[in-house]
VOGU-3710 file (C-alpha; in Angstrom, 3 decimals, decimal comma):
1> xxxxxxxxxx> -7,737/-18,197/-16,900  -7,180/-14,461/-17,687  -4,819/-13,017/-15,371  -3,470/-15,988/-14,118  0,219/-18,079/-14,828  1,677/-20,765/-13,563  4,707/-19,910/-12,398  7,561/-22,722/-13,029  7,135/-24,257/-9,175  3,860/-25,155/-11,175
11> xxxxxxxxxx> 1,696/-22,661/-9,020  -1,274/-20,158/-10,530  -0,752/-16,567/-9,893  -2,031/-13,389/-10,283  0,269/-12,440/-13,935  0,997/-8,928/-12,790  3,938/-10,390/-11,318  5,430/-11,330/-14,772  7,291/-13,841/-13,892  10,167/-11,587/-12,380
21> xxxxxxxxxx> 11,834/-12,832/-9,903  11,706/-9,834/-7,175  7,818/-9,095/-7,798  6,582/-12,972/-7,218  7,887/-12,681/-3,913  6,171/-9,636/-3,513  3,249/-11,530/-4,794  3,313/-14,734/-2,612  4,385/-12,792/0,763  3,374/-9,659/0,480
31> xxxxxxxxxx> 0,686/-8,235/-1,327  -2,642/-8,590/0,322  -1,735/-10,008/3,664  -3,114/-8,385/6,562  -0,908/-5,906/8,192  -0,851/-3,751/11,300  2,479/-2,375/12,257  2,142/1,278/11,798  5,599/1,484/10,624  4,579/-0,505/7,350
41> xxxxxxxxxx> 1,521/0,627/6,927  2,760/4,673/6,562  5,946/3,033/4,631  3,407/1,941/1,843  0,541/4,726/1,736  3,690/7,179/1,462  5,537/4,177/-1,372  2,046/4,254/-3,035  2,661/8,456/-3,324  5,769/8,409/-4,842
51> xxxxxxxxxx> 4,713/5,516/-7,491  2,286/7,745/-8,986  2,767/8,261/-12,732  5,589/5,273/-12,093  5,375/1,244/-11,674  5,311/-0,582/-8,668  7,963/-2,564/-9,345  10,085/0,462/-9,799  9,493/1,678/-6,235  9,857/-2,092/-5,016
61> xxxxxxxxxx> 13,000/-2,325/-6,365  13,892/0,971/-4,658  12,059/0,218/-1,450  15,587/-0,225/0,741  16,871/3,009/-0,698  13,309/4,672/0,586  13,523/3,055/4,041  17,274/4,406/4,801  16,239/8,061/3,591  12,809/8,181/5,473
71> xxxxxxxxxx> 14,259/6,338/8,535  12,636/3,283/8,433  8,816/5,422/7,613  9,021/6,027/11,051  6,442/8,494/11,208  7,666/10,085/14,487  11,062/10,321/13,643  10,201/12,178/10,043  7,920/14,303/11,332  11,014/15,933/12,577
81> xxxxxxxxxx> 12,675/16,242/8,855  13,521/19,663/7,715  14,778/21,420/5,084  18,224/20,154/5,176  16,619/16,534/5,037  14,714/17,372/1,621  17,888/18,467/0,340  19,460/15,134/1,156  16,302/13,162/-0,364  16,425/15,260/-3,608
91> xxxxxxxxxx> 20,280/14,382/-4,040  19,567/10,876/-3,394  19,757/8,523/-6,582  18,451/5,793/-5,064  15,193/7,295/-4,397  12,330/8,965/-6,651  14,129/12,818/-6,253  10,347/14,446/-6,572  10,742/17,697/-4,087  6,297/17,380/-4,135
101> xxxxxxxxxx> 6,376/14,009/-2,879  9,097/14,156/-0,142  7,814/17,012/1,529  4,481/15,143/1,387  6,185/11,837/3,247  7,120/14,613/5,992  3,643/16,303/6,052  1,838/12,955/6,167  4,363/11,618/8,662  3,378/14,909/11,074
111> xxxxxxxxxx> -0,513/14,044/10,293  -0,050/10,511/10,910  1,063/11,496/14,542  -2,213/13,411/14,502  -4,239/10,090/13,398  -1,844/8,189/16,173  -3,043/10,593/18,927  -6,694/10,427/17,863  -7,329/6,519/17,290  -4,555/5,056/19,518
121> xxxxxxxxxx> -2,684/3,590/16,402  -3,136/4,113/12,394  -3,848/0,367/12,166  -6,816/1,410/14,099  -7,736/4,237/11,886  -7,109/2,180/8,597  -8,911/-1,132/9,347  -12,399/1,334/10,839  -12,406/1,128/6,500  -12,128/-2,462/6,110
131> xxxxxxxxxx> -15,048/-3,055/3,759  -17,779/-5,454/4,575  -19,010/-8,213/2,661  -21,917/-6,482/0,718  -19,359/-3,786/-0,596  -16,904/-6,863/-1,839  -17,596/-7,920/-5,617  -18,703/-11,796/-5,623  -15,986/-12,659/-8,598  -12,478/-11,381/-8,531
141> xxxxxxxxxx> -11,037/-11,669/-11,990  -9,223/-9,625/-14,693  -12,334/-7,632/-15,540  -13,021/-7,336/-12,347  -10,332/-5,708/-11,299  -9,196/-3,616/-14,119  -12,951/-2,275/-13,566  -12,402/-1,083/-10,102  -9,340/1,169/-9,769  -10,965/2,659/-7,375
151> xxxxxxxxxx> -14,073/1,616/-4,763  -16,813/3,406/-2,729  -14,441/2,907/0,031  -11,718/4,064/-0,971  -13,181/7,253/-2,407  -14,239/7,741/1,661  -11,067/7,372/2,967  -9,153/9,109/0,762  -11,871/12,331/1,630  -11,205/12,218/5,182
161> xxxxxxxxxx> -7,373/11,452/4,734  -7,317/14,525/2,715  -9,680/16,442/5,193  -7,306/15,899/7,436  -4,409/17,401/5,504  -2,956/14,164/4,094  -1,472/14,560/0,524  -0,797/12,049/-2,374  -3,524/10,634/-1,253  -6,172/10,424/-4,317
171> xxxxxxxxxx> -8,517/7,122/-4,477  -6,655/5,006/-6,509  -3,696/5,245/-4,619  -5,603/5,006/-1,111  -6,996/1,542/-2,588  -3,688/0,338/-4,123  -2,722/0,651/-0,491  -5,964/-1,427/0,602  -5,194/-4,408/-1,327  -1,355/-4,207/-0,607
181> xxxxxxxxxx> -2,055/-3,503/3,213  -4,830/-6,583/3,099  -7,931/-4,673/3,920  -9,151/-6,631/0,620  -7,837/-9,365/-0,671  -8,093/-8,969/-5,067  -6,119/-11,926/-5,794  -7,874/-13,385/-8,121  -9,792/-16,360/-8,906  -7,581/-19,429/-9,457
191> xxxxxxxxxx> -4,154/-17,944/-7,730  -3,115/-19,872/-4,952  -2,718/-16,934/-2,693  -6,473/-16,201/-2,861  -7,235/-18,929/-0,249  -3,943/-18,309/1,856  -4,780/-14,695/1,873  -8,776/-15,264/3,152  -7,637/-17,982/5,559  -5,068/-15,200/7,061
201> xxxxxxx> -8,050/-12,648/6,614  -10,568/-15,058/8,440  -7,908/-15,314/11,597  -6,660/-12,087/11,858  -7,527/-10,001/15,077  -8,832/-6,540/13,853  -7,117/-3,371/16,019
//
C-alpha cells in the first residue's frame, strides 16, 4: 500500500518514519496516542513552533536539549523567563537558536496560564476541539493525508489560539499538533498502530 512499510519486526507502518531507528519509536509510542498532561501537550504545540520551515525529526532528535532549556515546558515556570533566559536559549547549540520562536515559547507559556485559569486545564481547552465523526474523512491513506495539511478544525482553533495572543500557531502546525497529541488518529490504512491508536481513542476518558 502507498505509505505503508514493513518494518523488519515484519510490522506495516506509516513510511514517514523511514525506517530510522529514533522516529519508529516515535511512530509506535508516540504519535497519535491520546494525551492529557498539560506539560506535554504545551511541550509539543511550542516543538511544533520551532519545527516550522524544519523536519520533525530534527526537533525530535533535539527534544531533550528543548526540555532542559524550557524547564521541562512547564508553562508556569517559563512564564517567568526573561531576558537573560533568551540570551541563554539563543547561545544554546542544542536547541533551534531562533530569538522569534523562543520568545514565543515564553509568550505562549504566559497565555497558556491564561487558558489554565479559564478551562481548569489546557487538556480541557484542547480536547473541546476533538473533531467528531462527520468532520473525520472515511479513508485515511497517502492521498488522504497529503490532501489535508490542514482541517476545518484546525483552522478554528488556531483563530481562537491566536485571538487569544498565542503565536506560531498557524493551521498546519495547530493540526500537526492534533494528530501528534491524538485528537485524530491519521495513521493510515494498513499500519498496525491504526487499530491500537482507535482502541486507546475508544477508552480514553475525555477532560
Amino acid at each position: 500500500m502507498d505509505g505503508i512499510i514493513i518494518g523488519d519486526d515484519g510490522k506495516p507502518r506509516c513510511a514517514w518514519h523511514q525506517g530510522l531507528d529514533d522516529y519508529r519509536r516515535y511512530h509506535d509510542d508516540e504519535w497519535g496516542r491520546p494525551v492529557t498532561d498539560d506539560f506535554r501537550l504545551f511541550e509539543k504545540i511550542c516543538l511544533e513552533g520551532f519545527q516550522s520551515g524544519l523536519s520533525w525529526l530534527t526537533i525530535l532528535r533535539k527534544r531533550e536539549n528543548f526540555r532542559a532549556a524550557f524547564a521541562g515546558f512547564d508553562y508556569g515556570k517559563v512564564a517567568q523567563f526573561g531576558e537573560e533566559d533568551i540570551t541563554r536559549c539563543l547561545g544554546d547549540a542544542g536547541i533551534i537558536r531562533h530569538r522569534g520562536k523562543i520568545v514565543s515559547t515564553i509568550n505562549n507559556a504566559r497565555r497558556a496560564l491564561e487558558l489554565r485559569d479559564e478551562f481548569g486545564s489546557l487538556a480541557k481547552y484542547f480536547w473541546s476541539y476533538e473533531p467528531g465523526p462527520a468532520e473525520r474523512p472515511q479513508v485515511m491513506d497517502l492521498e488522504t493525508l497529503r490532501a489535508n495539511p490542514t482541517t476545518p478544525v484546525s483552522v478554528r482553533l488556531s483563530k481562537d489560539l491566536k485571538k487569544r495572543g498565542w503565536t506560531f500557531v498557524g493551521p498546519t502546525t495547530v493540526y500537526a499538533f492534533m494528530q501528534a497529541m491524538g485528537l485524530v488518529n491519521d495513521h493510515l490504512d494498513g499500519c498496525f498502530c491504526q487499530r491500537e491508536v482507535e482502541a486507546q481513542r475508544l477508552a480514553f476518558r475525555r477532560p
